[in-house]
gemmi code that builds the backbone of each chain (N, CA, C; Angstrom):
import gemmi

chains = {
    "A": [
        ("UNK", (-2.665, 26.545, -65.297), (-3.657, 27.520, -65.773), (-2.987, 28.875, -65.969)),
        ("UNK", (-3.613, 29.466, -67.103), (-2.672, 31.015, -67.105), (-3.419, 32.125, -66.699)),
        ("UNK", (-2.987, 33.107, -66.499), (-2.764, 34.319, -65.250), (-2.774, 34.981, -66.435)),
        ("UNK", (-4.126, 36.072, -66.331), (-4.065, 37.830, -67.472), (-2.628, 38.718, -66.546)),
        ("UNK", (-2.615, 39.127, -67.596), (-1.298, 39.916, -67.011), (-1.827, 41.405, -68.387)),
        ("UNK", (-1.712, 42.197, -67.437), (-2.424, 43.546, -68.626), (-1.051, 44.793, -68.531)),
        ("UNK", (-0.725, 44.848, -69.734), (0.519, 45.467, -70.488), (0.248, 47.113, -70.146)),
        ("UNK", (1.236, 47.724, -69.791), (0.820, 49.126, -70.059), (1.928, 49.552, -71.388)),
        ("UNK", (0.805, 50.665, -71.710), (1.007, 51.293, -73.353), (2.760, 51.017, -73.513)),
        ("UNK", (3.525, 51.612, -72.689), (5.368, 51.646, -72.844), (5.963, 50.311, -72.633)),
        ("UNK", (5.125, 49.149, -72.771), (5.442, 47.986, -72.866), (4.919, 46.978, -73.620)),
        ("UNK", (3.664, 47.991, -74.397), (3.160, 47.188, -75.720), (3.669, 46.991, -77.017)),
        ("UNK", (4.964, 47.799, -77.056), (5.574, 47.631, -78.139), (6.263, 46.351, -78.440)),
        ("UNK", (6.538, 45.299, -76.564), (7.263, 44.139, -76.669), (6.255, 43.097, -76.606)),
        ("UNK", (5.093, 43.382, -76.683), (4.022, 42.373, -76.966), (2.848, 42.432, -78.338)),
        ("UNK", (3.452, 43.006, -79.629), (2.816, 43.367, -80.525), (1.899, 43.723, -80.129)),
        ("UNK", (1.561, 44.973, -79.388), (0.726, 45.797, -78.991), (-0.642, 45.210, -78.065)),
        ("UNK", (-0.066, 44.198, -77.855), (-1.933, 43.793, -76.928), (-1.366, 44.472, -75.668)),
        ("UNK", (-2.695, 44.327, -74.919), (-2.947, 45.257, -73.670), (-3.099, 44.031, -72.763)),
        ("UNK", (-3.398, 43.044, -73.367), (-3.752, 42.023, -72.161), (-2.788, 40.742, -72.568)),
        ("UNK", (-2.535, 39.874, -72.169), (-1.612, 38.459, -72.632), (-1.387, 37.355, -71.618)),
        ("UNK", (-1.412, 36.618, -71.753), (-1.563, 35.678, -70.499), (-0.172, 34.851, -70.690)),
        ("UNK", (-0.056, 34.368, -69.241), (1.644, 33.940, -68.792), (1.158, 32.692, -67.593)),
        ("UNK", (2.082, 32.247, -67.599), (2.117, 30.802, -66.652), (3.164, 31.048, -65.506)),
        ("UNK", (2.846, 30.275, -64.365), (3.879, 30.535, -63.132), (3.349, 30.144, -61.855)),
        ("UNK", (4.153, 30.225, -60.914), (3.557, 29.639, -59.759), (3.499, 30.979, -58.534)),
        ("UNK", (4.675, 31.372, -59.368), (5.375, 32.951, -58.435), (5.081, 33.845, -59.440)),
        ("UNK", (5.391, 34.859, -58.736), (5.470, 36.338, -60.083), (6.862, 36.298, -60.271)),
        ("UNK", (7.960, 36.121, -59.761), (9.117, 35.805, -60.596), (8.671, 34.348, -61.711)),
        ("UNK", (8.223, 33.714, -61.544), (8.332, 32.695, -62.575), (7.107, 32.974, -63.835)),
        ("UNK", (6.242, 33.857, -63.422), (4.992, 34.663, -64.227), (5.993, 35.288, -65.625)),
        ("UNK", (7.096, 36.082, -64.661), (7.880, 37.662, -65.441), (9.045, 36.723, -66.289)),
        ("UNK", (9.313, 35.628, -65.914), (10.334, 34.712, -66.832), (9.617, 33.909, -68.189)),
        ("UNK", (8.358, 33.762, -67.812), (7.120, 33.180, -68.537), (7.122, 34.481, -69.837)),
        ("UNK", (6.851, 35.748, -69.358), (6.465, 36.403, -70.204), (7.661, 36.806, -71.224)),
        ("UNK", (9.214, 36.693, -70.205), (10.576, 37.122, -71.266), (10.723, 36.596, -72.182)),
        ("UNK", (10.063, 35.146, -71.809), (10.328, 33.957, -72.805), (9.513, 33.825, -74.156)),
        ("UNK", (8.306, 34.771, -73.885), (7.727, 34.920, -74.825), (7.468, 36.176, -75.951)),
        ("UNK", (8.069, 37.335, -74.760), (8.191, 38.637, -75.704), (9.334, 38.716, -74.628)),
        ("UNK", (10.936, 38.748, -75.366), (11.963, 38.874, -75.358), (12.086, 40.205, -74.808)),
        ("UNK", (12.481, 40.648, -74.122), (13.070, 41.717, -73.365), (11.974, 42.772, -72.198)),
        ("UNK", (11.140, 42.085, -72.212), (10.032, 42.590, -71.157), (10.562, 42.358, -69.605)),
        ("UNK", (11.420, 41.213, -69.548), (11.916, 41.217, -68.557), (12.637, 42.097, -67.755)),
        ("UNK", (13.768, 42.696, -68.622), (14.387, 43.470, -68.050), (14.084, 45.052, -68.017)),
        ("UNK", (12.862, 45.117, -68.861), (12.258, 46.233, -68.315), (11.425, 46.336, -66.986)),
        ("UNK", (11.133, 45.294, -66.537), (10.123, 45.078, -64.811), (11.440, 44.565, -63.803)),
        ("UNK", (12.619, 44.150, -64.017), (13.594, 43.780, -63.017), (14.754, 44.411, -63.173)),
        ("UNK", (15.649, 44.553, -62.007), (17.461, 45.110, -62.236), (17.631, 43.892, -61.401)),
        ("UNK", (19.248, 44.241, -61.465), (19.730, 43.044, -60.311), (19.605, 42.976, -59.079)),
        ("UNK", (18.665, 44.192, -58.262), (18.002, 43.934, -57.027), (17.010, 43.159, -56.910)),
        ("UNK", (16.466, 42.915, -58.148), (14.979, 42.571, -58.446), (14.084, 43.618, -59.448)),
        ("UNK", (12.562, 43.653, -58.247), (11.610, 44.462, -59.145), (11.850, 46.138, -58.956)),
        ("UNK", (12.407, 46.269, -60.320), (12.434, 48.253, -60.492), (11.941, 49.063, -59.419)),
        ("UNK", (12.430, 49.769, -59.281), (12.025, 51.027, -58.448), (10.479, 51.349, -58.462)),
        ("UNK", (10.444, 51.712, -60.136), (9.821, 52.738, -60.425), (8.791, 52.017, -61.626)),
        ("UNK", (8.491, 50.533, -61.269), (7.816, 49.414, -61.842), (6.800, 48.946, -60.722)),
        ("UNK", (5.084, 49.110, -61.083), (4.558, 48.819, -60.241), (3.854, 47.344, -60.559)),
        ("UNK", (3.773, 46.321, -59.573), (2.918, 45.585, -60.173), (2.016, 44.695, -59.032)),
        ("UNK", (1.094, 44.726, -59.463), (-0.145, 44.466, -58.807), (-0.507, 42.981, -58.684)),
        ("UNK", (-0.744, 42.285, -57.832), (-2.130, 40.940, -58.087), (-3.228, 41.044, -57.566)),
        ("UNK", (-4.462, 41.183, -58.220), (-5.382, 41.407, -58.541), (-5.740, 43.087, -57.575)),
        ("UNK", (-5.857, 43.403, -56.592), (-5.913, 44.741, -55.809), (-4.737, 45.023, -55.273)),
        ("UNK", (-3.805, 43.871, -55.081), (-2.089, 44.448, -54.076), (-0.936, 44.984, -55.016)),
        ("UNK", (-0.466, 45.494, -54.380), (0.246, 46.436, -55.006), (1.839, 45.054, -54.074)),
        ("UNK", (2.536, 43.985, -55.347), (3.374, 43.058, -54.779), (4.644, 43.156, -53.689)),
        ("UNK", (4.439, 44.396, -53.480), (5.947, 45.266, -52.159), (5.039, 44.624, -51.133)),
        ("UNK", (3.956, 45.162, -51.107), (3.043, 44.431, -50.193), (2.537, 43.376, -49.754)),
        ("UNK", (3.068, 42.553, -50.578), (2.868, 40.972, -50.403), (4.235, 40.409, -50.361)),
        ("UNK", (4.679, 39.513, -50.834), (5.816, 39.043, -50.860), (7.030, 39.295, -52.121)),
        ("UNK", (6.661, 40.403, -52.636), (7.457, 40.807, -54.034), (7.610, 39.508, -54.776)),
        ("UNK", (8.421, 39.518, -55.285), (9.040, 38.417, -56.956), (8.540, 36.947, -56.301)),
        ("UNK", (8.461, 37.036, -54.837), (8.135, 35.636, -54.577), (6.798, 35.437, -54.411)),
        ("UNK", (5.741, 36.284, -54.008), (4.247, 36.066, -53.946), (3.979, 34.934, -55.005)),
        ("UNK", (3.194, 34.120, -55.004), (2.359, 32.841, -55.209), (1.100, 33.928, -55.890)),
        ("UNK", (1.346, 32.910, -57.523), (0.257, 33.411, -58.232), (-0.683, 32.315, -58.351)),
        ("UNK", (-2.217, 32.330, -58.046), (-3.007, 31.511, -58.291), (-3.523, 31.078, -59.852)),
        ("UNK", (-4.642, 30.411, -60.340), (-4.989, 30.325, -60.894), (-6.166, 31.528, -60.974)),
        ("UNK", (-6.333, 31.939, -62.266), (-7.636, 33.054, -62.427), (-6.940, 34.565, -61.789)),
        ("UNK", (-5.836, 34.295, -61.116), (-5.072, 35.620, -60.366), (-5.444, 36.738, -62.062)),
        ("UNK", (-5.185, 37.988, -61.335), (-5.106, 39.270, -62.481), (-4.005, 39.671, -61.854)),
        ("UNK", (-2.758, 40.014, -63.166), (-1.743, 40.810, -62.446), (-1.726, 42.054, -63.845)),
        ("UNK", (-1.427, 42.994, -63.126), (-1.655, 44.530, -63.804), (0.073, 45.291, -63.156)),
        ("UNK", (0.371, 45.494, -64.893), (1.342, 46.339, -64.739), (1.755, 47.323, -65.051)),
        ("UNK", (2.148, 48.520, -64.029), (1.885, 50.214, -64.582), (3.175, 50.830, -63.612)),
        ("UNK", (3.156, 51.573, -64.912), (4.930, 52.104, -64.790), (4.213, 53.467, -63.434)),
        ("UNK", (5.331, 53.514, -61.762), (5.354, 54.613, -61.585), (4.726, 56.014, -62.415)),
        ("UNK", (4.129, 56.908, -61.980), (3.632, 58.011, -62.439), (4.564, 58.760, -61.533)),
        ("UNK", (5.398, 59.694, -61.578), (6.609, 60.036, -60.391), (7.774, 60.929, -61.593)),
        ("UNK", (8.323, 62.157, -60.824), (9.449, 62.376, -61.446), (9.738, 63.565, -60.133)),
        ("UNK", (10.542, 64.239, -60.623), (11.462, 65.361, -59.426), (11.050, 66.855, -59.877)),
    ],
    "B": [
        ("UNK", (0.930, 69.706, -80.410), (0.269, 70.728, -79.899), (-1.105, 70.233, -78.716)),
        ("UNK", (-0.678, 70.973, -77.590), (-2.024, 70.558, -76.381), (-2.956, 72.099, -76.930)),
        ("UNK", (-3.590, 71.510, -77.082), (-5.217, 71.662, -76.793), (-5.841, 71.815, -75.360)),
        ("UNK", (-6.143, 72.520, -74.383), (-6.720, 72.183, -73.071), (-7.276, 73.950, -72.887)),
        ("UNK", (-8.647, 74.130, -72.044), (-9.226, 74.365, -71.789), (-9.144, 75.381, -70.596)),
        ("UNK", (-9.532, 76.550, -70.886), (-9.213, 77.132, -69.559), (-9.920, 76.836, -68.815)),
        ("UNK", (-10.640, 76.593, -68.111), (-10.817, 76.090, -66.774), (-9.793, 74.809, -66.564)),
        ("UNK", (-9.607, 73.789, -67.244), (-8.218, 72.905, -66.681), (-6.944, 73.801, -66.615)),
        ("UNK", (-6.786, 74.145, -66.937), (-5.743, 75.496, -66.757), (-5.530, 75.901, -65.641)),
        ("UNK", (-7.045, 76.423, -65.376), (-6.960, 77.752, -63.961), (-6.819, 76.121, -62.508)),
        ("UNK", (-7.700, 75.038, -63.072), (-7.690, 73.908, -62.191), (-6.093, 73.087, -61.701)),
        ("UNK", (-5.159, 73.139, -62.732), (-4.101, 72.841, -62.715), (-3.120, 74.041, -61.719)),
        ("UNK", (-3.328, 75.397, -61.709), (-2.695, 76.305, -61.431), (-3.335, 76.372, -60.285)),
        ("UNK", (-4.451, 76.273, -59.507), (-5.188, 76.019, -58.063), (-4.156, 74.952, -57.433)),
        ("UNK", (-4.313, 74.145, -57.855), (-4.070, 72.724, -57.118), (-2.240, 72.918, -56.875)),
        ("UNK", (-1.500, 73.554, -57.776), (-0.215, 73.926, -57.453), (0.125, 74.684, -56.814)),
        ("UNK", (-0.907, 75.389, -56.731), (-0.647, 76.609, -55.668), (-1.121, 76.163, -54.451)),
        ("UNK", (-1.802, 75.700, -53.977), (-2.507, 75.022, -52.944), (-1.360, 74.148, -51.788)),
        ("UNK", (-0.607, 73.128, -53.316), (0.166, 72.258, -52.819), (1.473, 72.725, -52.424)),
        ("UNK", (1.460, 74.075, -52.704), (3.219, 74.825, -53.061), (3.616, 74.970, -51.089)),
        ("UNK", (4.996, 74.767, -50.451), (6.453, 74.475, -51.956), (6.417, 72.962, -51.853)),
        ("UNK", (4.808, 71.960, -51.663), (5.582, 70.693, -52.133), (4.885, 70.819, -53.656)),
        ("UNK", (5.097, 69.537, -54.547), (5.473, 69.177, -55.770), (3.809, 68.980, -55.778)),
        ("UNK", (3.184, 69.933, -56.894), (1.449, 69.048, -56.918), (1.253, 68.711, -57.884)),
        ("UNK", (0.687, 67.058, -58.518), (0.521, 66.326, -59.442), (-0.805, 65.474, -59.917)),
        ("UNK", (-1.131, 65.497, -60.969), (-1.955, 64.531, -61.341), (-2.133, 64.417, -63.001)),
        ("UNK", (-3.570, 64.103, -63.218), (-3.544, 63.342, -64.550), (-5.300, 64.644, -65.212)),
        ("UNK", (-5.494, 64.614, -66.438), (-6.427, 64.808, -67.193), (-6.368, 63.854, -68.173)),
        ("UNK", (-7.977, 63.048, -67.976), (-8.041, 61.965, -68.890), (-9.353, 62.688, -69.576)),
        ("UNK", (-8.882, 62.099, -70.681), (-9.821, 62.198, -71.951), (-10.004, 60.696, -72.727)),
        ("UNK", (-11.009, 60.974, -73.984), (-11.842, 59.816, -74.043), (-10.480, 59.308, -75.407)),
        ("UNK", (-10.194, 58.345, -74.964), (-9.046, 57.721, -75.890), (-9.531, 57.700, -77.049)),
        ("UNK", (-7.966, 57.743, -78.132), (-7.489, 58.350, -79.298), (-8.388, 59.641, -79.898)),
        ("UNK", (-8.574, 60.423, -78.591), (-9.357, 62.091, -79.054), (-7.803, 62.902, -79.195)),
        ("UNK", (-7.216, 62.852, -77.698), (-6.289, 63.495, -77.401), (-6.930, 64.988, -76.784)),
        ("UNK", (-7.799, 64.649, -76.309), (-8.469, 65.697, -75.915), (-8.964, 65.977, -74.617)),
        ("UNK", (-8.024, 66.397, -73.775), (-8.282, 66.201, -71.900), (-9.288, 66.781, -71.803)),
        ("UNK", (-10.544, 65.995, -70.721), (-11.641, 66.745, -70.401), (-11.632, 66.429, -69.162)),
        ("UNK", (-11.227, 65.754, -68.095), (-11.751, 65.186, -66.674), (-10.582, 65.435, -65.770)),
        ("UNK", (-10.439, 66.941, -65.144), (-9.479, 66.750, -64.358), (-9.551, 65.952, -62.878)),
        ("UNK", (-8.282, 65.308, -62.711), (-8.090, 64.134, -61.440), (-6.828, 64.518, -60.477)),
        ("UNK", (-7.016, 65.406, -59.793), (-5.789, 65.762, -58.762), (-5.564, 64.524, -58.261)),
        ("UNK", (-4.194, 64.226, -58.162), (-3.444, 62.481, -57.335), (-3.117, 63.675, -56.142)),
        ("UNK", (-2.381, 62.835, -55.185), (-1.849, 62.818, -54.052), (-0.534, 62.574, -54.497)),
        ("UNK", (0.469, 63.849, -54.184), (2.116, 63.231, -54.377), (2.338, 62.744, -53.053)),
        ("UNK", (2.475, 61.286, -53.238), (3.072, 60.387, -51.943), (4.103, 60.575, -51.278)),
        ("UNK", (4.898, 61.415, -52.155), (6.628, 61.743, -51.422), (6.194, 63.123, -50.853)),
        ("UNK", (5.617, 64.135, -50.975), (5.563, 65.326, -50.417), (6.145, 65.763, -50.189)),
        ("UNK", (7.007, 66.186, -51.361), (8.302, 66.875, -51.547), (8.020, 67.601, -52.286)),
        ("UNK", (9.280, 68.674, -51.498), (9.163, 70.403, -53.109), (10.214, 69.406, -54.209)),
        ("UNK", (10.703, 68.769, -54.214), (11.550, 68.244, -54.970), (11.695, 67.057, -55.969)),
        ("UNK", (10.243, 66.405, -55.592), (9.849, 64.787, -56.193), (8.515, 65.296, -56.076)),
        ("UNK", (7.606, 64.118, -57.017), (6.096, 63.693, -56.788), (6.263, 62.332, -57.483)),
        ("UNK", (5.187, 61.459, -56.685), (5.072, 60.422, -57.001), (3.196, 59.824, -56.772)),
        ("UNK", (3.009, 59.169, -57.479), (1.651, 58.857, -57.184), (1.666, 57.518, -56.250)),
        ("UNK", (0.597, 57.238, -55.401), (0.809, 56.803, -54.545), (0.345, 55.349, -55.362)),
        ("UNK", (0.491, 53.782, -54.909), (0.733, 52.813, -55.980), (-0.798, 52.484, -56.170)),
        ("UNK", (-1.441, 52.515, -54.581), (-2.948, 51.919, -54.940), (-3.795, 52.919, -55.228)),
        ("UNK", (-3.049, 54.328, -55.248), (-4.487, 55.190, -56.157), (-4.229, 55.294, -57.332)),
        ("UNK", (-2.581, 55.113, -57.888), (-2.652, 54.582, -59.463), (-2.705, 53.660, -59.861)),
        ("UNK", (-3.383, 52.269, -59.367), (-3.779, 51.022, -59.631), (-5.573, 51.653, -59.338)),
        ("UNK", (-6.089, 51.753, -59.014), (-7.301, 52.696, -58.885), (-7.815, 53.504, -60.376)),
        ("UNK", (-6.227, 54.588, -60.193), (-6.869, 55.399, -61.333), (-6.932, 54.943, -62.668)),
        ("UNK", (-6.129, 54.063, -62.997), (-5.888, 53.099, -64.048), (-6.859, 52.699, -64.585)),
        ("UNK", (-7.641, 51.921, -63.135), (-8.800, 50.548, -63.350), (-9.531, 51.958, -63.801)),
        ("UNK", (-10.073, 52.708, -63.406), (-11.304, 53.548, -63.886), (-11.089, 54.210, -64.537)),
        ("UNK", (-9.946, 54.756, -65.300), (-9.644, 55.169, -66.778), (-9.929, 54.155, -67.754)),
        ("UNK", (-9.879, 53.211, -67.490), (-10.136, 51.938, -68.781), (-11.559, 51.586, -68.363)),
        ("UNK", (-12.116, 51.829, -67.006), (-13.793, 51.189, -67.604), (-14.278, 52.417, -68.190)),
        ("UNK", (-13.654, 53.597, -68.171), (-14.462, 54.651, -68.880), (-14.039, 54.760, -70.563)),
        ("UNK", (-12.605, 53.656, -70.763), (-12.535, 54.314, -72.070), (-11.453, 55.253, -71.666)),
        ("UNK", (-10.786, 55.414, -71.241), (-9.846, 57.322, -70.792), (-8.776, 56.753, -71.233)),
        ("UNK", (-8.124, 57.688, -71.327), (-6.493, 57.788, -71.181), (-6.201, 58.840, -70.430)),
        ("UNK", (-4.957, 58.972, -70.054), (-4.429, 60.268, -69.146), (-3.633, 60.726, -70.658)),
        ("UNK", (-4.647, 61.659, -71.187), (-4.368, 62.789, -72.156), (-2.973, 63.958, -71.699)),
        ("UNK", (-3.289, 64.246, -70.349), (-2.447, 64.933, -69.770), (-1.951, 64.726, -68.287)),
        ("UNK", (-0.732, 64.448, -68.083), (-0.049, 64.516, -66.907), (0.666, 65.462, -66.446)),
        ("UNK", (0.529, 66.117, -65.341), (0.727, 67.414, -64.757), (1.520, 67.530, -63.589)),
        ("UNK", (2.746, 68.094, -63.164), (2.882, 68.560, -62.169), (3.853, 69.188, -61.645)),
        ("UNK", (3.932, 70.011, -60.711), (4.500, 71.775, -60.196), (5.931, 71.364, -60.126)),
        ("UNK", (7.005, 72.584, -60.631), (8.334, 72.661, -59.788), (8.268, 73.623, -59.275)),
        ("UNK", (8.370, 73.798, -57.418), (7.945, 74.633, -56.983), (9.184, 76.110, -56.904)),
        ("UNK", (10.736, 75.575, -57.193), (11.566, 76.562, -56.622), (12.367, 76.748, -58.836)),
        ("UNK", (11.898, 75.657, -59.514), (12.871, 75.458, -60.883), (11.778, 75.685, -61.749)),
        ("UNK", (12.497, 75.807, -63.348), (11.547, 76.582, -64.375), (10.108, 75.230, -64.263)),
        ("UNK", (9.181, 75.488, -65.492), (8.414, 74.579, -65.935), (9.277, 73.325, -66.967)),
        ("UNK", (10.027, 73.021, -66.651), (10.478, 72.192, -68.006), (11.269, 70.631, -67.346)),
        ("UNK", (11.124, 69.538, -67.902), (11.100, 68.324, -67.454), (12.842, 67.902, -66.876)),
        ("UNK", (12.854, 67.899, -65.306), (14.092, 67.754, -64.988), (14.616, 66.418, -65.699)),
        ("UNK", (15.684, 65.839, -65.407), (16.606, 64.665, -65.720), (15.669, 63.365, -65.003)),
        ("UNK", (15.005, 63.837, -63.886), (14.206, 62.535, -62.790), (13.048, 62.696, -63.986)),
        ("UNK", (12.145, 63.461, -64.227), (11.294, 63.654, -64.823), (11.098, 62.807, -66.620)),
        ("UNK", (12.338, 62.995, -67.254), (12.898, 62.653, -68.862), (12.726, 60.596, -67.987)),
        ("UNK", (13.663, 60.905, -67.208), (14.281, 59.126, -66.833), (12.825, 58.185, -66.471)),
        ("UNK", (12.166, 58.931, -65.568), (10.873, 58.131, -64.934), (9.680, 58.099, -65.907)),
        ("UNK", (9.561, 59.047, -67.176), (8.054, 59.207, -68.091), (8.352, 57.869, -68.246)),
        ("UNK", (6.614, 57.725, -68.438), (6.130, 55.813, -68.815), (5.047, 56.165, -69.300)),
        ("UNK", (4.478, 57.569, -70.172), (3.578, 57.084, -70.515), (4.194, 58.002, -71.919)),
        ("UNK", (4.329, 56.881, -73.034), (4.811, 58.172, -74.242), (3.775, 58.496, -74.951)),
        ("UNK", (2.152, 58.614, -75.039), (1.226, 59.318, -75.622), (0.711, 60.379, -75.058)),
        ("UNK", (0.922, 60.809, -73.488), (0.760, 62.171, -72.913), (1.287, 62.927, -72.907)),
        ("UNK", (0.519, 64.299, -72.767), (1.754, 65.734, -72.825), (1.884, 65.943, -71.311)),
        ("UNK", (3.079, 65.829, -71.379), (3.704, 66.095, -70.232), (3.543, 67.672, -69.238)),
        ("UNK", (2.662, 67.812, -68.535), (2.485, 69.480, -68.392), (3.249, 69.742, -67.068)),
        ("UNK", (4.085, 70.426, -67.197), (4.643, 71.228, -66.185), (4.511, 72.583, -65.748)),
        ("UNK", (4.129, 73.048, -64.586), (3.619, 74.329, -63.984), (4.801, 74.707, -62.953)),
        ("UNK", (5.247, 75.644, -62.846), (6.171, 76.034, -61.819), (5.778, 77.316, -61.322)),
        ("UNK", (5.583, 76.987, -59.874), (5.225, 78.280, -58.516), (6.242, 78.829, -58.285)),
        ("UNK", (7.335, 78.868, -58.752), (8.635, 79.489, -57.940), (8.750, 81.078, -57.611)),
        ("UNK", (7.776, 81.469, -58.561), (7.664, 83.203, -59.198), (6.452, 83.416, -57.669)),
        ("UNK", (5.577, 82.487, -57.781), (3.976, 83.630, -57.080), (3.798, 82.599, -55.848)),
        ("UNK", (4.479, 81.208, -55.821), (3.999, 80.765, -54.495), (2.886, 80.069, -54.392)),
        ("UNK", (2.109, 80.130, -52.864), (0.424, 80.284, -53.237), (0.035, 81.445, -53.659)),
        ("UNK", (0.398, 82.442, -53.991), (-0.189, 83.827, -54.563), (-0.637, 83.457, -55.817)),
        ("UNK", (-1.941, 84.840, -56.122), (-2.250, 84.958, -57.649), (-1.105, 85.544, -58.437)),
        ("UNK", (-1.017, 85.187, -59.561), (0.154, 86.058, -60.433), (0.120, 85.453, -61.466)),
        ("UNK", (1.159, 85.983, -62.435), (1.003, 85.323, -63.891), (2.325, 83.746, -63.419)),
        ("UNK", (1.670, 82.867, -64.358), (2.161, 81.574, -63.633), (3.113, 81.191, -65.378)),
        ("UNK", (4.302, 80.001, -65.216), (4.567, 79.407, -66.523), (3.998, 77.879, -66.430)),
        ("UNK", (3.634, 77.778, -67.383), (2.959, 76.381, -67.565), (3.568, 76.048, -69.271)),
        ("UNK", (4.005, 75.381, -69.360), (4.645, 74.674, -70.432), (4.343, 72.776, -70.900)),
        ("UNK", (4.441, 72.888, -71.877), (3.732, 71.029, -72.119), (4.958, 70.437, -72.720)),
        ("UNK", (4.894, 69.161, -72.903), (6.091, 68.563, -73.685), (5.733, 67.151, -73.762)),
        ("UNK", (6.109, 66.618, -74.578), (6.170, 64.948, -75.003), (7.680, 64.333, -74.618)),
        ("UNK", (7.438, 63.212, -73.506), (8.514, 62.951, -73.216), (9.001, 60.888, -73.622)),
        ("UNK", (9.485, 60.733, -74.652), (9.487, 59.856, -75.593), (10.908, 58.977, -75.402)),
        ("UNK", (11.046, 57.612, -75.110), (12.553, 57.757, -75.002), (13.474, 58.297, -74.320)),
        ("UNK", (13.307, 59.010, -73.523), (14.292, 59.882, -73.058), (14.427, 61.469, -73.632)),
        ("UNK", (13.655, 61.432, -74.779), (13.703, 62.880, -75.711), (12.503, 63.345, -75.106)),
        ("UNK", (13.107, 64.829, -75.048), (11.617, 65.897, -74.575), (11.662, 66.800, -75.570)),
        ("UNK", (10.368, 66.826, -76.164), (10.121, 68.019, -76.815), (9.243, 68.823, -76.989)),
        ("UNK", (9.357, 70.113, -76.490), (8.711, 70.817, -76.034), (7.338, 71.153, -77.174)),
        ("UNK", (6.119, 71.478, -76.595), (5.066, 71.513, -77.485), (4.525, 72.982, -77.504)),
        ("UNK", (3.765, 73.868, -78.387), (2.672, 74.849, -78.293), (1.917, 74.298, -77.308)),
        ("UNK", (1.200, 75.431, -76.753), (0.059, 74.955, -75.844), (-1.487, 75.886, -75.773)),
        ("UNK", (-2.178, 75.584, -76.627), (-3.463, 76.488, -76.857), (-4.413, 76.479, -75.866)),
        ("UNK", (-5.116, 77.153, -75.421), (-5.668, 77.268, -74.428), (-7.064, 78.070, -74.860)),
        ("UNK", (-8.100, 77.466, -74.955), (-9.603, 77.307, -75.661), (-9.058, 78.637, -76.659)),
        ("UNK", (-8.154, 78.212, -77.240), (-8.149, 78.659, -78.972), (-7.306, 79.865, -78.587)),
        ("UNK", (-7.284, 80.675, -78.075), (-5.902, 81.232, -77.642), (-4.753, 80.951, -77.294)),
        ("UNK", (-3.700, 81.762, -78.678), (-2.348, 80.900, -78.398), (-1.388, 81.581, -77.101)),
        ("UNK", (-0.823, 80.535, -76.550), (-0.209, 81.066, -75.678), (1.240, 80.762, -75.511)),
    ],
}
model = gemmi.Model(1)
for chain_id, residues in chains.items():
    chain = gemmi.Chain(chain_id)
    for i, (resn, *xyz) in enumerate(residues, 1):
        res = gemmi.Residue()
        res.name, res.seqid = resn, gemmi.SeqId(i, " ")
        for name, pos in zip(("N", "CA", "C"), xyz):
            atom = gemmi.Atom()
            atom.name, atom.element = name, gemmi.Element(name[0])
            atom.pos, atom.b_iso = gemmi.Position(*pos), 0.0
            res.add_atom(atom)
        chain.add_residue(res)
    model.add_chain(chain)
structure = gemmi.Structure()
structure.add_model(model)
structure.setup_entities()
């Protein structure tokens, strides 16, 4: 079953502009490989080689995923995952 | 060119002064594709630093959800350098994620919490490119 996953504006340019798009997975790492595979380079805007960005927030359905088990949290069926860039600078 | 309102003005220049010498931040949403901030929303900088602001993750997963059931956008994003000019450091250019807001920067370094004449400057921060904007203020240029 697929999982809404809702785009913010600085990442709608890699999903011909929708705001919302749905992705398959069991994990949110396998959600964010779901979605590379389908709009090519989204990936490496939500991961580095630590994992998930600093300054990349992403949510399932109310958690904010630092808080759960990051890249490995278990996405359900009907799950909402929402993704919004840090608001933050110096 | 920003467009904004004096009372968001004098509201933006409260809340920095309030927060001074840490970093005070938030958002003015307006009713999407106006470009026209009407609803100011002071955040909480989570780092509480004179030197960083950051919004904290579940009040911008919050402010998000209730900018979109209203229709909003964050027209304007705002916030203080308390000791450096108004203008978008290197952390500031690197971290923007939202490229349809004007970027507003206010700097206390001059008055503190004191009254005084304050700089407040706007900018579009795109790519990595900042460029600085006019900023009218209910029809007075400033």
């Amino acid at each position: 079953m697929p999982v809404e996953v809702r785009v913010p504006t600085i990442l709608r340019p890699l999903t011909g502009g929708a705001k919302v798009v749905t992705a398959r997975g069991e994990t949110l790492a396998a959600v964010v490989a779901d979605l590379d595979g389908t709009y090519p380079g989204i990936g490496e805007r939500l991961l580095d080689d630590s994992g998930l960005r600093r300054f990349v927030n992403i949510y399932i359905n109310d958690e904010d995923v630092r808080f759960l088990a990051g890249l490995q949290t278990k996405v359900a069926d009907q799950d909402s995952i929402t993704i919004l860039p840090a608001v933050a600078g110096g | 060119m920003l467009r904004i309102g004096s009372d968001l003005v004098a509201a933006i220049v409260a809340h920095a002064r309030a927060d001074h010498p840490d970093e005070a931040c938030g958002v003015i949403a307006g009713p999407g594709g106006t470009d026209r901030p009407e609803r100011f929303i002071p955040m909480r900088n989570a780092a509480r630093s004179p030197t960083f602001y950051e919004f904290d993750s579940g009040d911008l997963l919050a402010l998000y959800r209730e900018l979109d059931e209203r229709d909003e956008v964050p027209v304007v994003i705002y916030h203080s350098h308390t000791a450096t000019e108004a203008h978008p450091s290197r952390t500031d250019i690197d971290l923007a994620g939202e490229p349809d807001a004007h970027y507003v920067l206010i700097s206390t370094r001059e008055t503190g919490t004191e009254d005084g004449p304050f700089e407040l400057r706007s900018f579009r921060i795109v790519d990595g490119v900042v460029s600085e904007e006019p900023v009218q203020i209910d029809g007075t240029f400033e």
